[in-house]
N, C-alpha and C positions, 0 to 999 in steps of 0.2 A: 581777793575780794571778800574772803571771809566766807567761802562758799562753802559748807562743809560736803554737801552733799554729792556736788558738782568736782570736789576732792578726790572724796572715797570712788566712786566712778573712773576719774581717771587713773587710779592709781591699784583696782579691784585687781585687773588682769596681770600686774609687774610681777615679777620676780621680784624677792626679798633681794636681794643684789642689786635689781636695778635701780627700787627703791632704797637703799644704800647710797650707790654711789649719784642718786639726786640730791642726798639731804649732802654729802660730799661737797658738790660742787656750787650749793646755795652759801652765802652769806652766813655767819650767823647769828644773825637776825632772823633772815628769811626762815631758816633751820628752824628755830624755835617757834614759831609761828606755824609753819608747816605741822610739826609734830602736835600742839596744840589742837590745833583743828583736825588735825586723823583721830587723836586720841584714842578711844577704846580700839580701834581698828588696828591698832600697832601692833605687827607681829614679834614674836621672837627673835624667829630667822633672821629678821632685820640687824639686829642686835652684833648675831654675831658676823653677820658680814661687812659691818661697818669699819671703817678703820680703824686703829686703836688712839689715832692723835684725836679722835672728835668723839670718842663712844662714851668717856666721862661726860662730859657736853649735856649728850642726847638724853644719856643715863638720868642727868642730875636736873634737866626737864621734863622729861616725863613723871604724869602722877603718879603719888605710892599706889593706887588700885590698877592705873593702866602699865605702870611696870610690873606689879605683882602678873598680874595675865598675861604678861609677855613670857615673864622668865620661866613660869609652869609649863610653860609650852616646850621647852627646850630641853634635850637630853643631858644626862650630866655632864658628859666631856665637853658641851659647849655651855653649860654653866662655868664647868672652872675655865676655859680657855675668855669668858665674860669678866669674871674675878680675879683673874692673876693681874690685870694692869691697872685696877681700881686701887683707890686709898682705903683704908681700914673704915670706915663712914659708909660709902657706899657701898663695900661688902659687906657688913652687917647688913644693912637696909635689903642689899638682894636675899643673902640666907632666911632674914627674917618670913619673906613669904611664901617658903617652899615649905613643903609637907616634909614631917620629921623625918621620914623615911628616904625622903630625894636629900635632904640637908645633910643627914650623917652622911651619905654619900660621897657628898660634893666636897664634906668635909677633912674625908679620908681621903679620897684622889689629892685635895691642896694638901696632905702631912708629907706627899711623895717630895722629890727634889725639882727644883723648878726643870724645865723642860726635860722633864723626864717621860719613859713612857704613862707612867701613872699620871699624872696629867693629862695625860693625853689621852688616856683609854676611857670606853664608854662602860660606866657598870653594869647594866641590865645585860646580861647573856641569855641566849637561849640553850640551856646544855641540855645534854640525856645520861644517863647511865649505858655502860660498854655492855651489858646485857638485852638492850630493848633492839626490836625490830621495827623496822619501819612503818607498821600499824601501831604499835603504841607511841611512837613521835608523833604519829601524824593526827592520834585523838589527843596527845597532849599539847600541841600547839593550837588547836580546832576549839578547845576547852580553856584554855588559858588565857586570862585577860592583863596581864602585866607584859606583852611582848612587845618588845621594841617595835617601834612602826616600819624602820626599815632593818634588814639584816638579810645575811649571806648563807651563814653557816650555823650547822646545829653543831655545837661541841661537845664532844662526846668525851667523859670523863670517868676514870674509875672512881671505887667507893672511896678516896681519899681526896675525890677532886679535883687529883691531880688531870689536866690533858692529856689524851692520849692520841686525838686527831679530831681531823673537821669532813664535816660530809656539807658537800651543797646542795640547797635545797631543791635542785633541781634533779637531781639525785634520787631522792626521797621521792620525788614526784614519780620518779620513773618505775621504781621499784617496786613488784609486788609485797602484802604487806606483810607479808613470815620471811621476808629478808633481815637479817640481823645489820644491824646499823654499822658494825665491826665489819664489815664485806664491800662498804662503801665509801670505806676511809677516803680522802684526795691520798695522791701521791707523795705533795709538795705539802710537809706542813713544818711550821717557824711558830716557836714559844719564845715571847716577847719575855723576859724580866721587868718587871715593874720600875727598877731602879736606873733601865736601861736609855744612855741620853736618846734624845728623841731625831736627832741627826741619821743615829744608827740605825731605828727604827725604821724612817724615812730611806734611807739605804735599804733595810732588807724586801721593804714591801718593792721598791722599784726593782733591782738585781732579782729576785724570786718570782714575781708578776701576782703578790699577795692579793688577795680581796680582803682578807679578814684576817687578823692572828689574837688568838690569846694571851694575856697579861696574867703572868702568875708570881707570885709574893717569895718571898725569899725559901720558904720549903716546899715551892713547885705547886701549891696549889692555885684554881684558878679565882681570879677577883674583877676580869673584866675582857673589856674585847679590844681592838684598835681595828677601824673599817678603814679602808682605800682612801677615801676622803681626806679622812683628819692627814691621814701619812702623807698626802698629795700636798695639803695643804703646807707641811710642814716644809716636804721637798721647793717650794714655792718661795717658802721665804727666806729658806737658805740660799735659793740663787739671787735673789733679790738683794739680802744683805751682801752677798761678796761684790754684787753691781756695785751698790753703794760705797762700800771700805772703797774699792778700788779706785772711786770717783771723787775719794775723798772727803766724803758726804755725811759721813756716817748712816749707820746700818739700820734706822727708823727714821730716816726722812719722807716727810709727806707731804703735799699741798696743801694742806691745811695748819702746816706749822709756820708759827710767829715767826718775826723775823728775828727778832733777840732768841731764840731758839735757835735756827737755822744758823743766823754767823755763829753762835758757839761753837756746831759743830764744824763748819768750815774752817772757822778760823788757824786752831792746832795745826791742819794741814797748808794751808797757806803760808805758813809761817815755818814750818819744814821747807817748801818750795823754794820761800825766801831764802835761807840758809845753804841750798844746794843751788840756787842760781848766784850765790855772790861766791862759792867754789868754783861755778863754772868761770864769773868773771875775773878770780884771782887767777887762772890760767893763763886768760886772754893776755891779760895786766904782765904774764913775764915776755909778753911778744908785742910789747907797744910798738917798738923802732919797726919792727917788721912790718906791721899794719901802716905807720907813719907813712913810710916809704913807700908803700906797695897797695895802692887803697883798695884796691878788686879782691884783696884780701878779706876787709870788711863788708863787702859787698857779698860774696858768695860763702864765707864760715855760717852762718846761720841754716844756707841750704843743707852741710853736710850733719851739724847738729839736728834736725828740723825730719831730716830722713833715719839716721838713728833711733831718735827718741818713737818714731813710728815704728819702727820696725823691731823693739823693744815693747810695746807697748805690745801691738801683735802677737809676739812669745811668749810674753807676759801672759796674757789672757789665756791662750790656749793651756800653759803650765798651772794657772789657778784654776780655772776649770777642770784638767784633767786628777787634780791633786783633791778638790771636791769630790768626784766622782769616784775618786779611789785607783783609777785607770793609772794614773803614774807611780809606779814603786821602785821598790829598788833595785827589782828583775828587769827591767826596762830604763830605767831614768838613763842611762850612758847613752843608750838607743835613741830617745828624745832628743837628749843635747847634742847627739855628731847629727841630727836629720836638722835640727834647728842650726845649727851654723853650716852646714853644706847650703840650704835657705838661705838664710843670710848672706854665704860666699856667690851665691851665684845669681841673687837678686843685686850684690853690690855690685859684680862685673858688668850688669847689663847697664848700672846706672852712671858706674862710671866710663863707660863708653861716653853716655847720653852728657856727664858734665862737663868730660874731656873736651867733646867736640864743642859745647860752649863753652870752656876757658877760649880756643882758638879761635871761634867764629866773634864773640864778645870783644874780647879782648886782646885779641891778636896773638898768646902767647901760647905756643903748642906746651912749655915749661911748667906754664900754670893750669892749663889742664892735664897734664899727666900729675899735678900733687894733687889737685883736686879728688882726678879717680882713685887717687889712691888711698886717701883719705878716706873716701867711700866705703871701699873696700872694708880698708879696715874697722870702721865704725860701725859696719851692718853687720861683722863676722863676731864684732865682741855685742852687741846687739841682741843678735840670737843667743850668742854664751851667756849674758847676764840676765834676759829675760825668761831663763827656763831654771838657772843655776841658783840665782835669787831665790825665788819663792819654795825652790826644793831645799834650800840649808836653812831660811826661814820655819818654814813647817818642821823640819827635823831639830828647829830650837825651842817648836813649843811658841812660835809666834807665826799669827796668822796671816799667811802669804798675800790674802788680799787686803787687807789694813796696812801692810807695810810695806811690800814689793814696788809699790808704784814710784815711789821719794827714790828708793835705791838706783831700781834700771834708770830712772832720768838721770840722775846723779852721774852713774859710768855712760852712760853716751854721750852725755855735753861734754864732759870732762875729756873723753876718751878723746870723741871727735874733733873740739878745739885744739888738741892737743896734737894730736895727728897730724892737722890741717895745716895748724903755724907753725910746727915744727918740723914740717916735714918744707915750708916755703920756703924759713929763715933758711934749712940748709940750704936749699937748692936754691934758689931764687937769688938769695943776699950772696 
C-alpha cells in the first residue's frame, strides 16, 4: 500500500536474515518496491545475508546514499565476501563509498586467492605486545576507539608482529591486573596462512573447536583475524555444494534462479544419465529371447535394479561425507569398504528371502525366486563395493566424488543387476 511507515514498524524487530530471506521469497517486483520504500532504513547485515543469485538485484536497486550507509556499516570480511560475486561496475560503485582507510583494506584482502583465507579473514585485530599485563590491555581497549564491535580474543604478538598466542577476553576479565598477558595464553592455538584454501580453514576451526584464529602473510606476520562465524559459514556451504554435485544440480542452485539458468545446469547431467540408462538397456537387449519367453522376467528386473541403485546411493553418501570430513583415509578406507559390503551382503540376504518367497507366491515358480534372490545378493554386495570404492579412486584422481560418483555407482548397479538377473534366468530357467 505504499506504507512506508507502517513498513519500517513491521520490519524494526527482524533479524537481518529474516529480512533476507523475505526479499528472497517476494517477486521481483514485489523486491524492488519493498526495498524502495525501506530505503535509508536498509541495513548492511541484510546484504550479506542475502543470497548471492538475488544480491546483484537488491545491490543495483538500492540508492548510491542508501547503499553507501549500508556497506559503512559492514566489517571488511563481509565487504569482500559482498564483492567477490559482483561485476566490475558494481564493485567500483561499493569501494567508491568506503573511507580510504576500509578501501585499501577490502582491497588487499581481494589481491589474496579467491576462497582463500584472506578472503575470508577480518582486518581490524585487536592485538597487544607479549610484554603487557592485563591492566595495560584492559586501559588499551577501554581507550581505543577503532575496535571491532564483536571479537573473542586479544592477540598477543611479538615485536615483529608475528602471533604468538590468544588470550580470551574473558580471561583478561578474571585476571588481576600485574598479570602478564604471556601467563594467559589458550592452550589450543592455530595460525591461519593467508594463502590457505578456505575449505581447510573451515576444517581447522570445526576439528580444533576454534573461536578465533589469526591470518598471517607469507613471513608469519599478523594481517588479520578469521572469527567462528565466517569458518561456520563456509563449513555450510561446503555441505551444501556436495548436496547439490550429488543431486546433480550444480553447486549454486537457488530459488531464485531462471529457468534458462537452472536447465543449464541440470542438463550436462541428464544427459550423462541418458548415456548410462541406454548401457543399462544394451544389457537387457542381449536377453530379449529370455524376457520373450519368460515375462515375470520383465516384470520383477526393475525391482532388483531399483534396490541396488538405493543401496548404492546410501554408500555413496556416507563415502562423500566421510571423505569431506576428512574421516575416511587411507588408514581405514579397506575397513569402510569390508563394513559396506558385509551391509550390503546381509541386507541382500534378507531381501532376497522377501523376493524369493514372491517369485513363488506370484508366480508360482520356486526357480524364479531363487534367481531373483540371487540376483539380490549380488547387486547389493557390489552396491556397497561401488559406492564407497567410487568416490575413494575419484578423490585420489583429483576429481570430485561428489560431482561425479553419482553417474558411476548407477551405472555399476543397473548394469550389474540386469546382468545378474537375465543371466542368471537364461541359464537356469531356459
Amino acid at each position: 500500500q505504499g506504507d512506508q511507515q507502517q513498513l519500517t514498524g513491521l520490519l524494526e524487530h527482524l533479524h537481518a536474515a529474516d529480512i533476507a530471506d523475505l526479499l528472497e521469497q517476494v517477486d521481483s517486483a514485489d523486491r524492488a518496491r519493498l526495498i524502495r520504500l525501506y530505503d535509508r532504513e536498509f541495513d548492511g547485515e541484510i546484504l550479506s545475508e542475502l543470497d548471492e543469485s538475488i544480491r546483484e538485484e537488491v545491490i543495483a536497486t538500492l540508492t548510491p546514499s542508501v547503499l553507501a550507509d549500508a556497506v559503512r556499516e559492514l566489517e571488511s570480511d563481509d565487504v569482500v565476501d559482498l564483492l567477490e560475486d559482483l561485476e566490475e561496475p558494481q564493485q567500483e560503485a561499493i569501494l567508491d563509498v568506503l573511507e580510504d582507510a576500509d578501501r585499501v583494506a577490502v582491497e588487499q584482502s581481494l589481491s589474496f586467492p579467491e576462497n582463500s583465507a584472506g578472503r575470508l579473514m577480518q582486518r581490524a585485530v585487536v592485538m597487544a605486545p607479549e610484554h603487557w599485563n592485563v591492566g595495560q590491555a584492559i586501559d588499551f581497549m577501554r581507550e581505543s576507539e577503532g575496535l571491532p564491535e564483536q571479537f573473542y580474543h586479544m592477540v598477543i604478538v611479538d615485536p615483529r608482529t608475528h602471533p604468538v598466542g590468544n588470550v580470551t577476553l574473558g580471561r583478561i576479565m578474571g585476571a588481576k591486573r600485574e598479570v602478564p598477558l604471556t601467563d594467559l595464553l589458550e592452550d589450543t592455538f592455530q595460525v591461519i596462512p593467508a594463502d590457505q584454501d578456505e575449505e581447510d580453514v573451515a576444517y581447522a576451526f570445526n576439528q580444533y573447536h576454534l573461536i578465533s584464529a589469526p591470518v598471517v602473510d607469507g613471513e608469519g606476520r599478523l594481517v588479520g583475524v578469521i572469527t567462528i562465524d565466517d569458518a561456520m559459514a563456509v563449513l555450510d556451504e561446503e555441505h551444501e555444494e556436495d548436496i547439490l554435485r550429488l543431486a546433480g544440480v550444480g553447486e549454486e542452485s537457488s530459488l531464485a534462479d531462471r529457468v534458462i539458468e537452472t536447465t543449464k545446469r541440470r542438463f550436462p547431467w541428464l544427459a550423462v544419465n541418458l548415456v548410462t540408462a541406454v548401457m543399462a538397456s544394451l544389457v537387457i537387449a542381449q536377453f530379449e529371447a529370455a524376457i520373450a519367453q519368460i515375462v515375470a522376467l520383465a516384470v520383477l528386473m526393475p525391482i532388483v535394479a531399483s534396490m541396488g541403485g538405493n543401496a548404492g546411493t546410501q554408500s555413496l553418501t556416507v563415502a562423500v561425507r566421510a571423505i569431506a570430513t576428512r574421516d575416511l583415509t587411507g588408514s581405514n578406507v579397506w575397513r569402510v569398504i569390508r563394513r559396506e559390503v558385509l551391509v550390503g551382503l546381509v541386507n541382500g540376504l534378507i531381501f532376497a528371502v522377501a523376493m524369493g518367497l514372491v517369485g513363488l507366491i506370484w508366480f508360482g515358480s520356486p526357480a524364479l525366486g531363487g534367481v531373483i534372490a540371487v540376483a539380490m545378493v549380488v547387486n547389493m554386495v557390489v552396491a556397497g563395493l561401488a559406492g564407497t570404492v567410487i568416490p575413494v579412486v575419484l578423490e585420489k584422481s583429483g576429481i570430485d566424488p561428489a560431482l561425479a560418483s553419482g553417474a558411476f555407482v548407477t551405472t555399476v548397479t543397473d548394469v550389474v543387476g540386469f546382468f545378474a538377473f537375465l543371466g542368471l534366468a537364461a541359464a537356469v530357467l531356459l
